[in-house]
N, C-alpha and C positions, 0 to 999 in steps of 0.2 A: 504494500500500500504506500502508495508515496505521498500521498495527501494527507499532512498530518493533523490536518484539522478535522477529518473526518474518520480516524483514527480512535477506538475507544476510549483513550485516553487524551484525546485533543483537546477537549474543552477544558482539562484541566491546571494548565499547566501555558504560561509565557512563553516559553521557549520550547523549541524540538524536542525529539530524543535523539542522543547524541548519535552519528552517524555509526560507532562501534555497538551500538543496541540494537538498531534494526535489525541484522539478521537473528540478534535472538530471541529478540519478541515478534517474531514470523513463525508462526507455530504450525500454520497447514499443512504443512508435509506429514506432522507429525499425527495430525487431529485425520488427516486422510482414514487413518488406519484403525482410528476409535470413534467415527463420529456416532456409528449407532448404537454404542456401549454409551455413550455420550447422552445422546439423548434417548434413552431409556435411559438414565438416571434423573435428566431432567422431569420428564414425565414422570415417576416417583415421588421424585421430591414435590414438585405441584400439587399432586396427589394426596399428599400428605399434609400439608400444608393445608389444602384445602379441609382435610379430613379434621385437622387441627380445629377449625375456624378463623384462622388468617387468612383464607382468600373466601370468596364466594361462591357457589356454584359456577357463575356464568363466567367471573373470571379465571377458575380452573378449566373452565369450557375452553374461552379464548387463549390461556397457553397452549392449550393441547390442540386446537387447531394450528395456532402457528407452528407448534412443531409438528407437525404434521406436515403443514407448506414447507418447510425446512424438508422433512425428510423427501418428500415428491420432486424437490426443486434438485436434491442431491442425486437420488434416482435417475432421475434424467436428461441431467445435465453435469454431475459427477461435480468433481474438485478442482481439477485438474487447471481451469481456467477461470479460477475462482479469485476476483481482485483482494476481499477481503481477506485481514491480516491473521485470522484464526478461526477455528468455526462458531464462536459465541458471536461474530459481527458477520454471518452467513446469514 
């Protein structure tokens, strides 16, 4: 991701990350190869959370549809040419 304002961490912070950080906080390579362990944990956790009563139905609904767009978007259209910086900004 070169655009560091759109960046998950962009909004937070004056200045860049120094140019010897990028490639470490580039994780996709890595997330390629968990992303569905990945979310099957997020799903869980929602799940839970919701069960708790910290979220509400509808907004346990609305994560789990968006992971869901997540997953179908991965599916088929893969990683591979994916501009974001790791799969939580996918």
């Amino acid at each position: 991701m070169s655009d560091e304002a759109g960046a998950l961490w962009g909004g937070r912070f004056k200045e860049g990350m120094a140019r010897e950080m990028v490639p470490l906080n580039l994780s996709l390579d890595v997330d390629k190869r968990l992303w569905r362990e990945d979310i099957q944990g997020s799903v869980a956790w929602a799940r839970a959370i919701g069960k708790a009563g910290v979220l509400t139905d509808k907004e346990v609904g609305d994560i789990l549809g968006g992971l869901d767009n997540v997953v179908q978007r991965i599916e088929k259209h893969g990683l591979s040419e994916a501009a974001e910086e790791d799969i939580h900004s996918v």
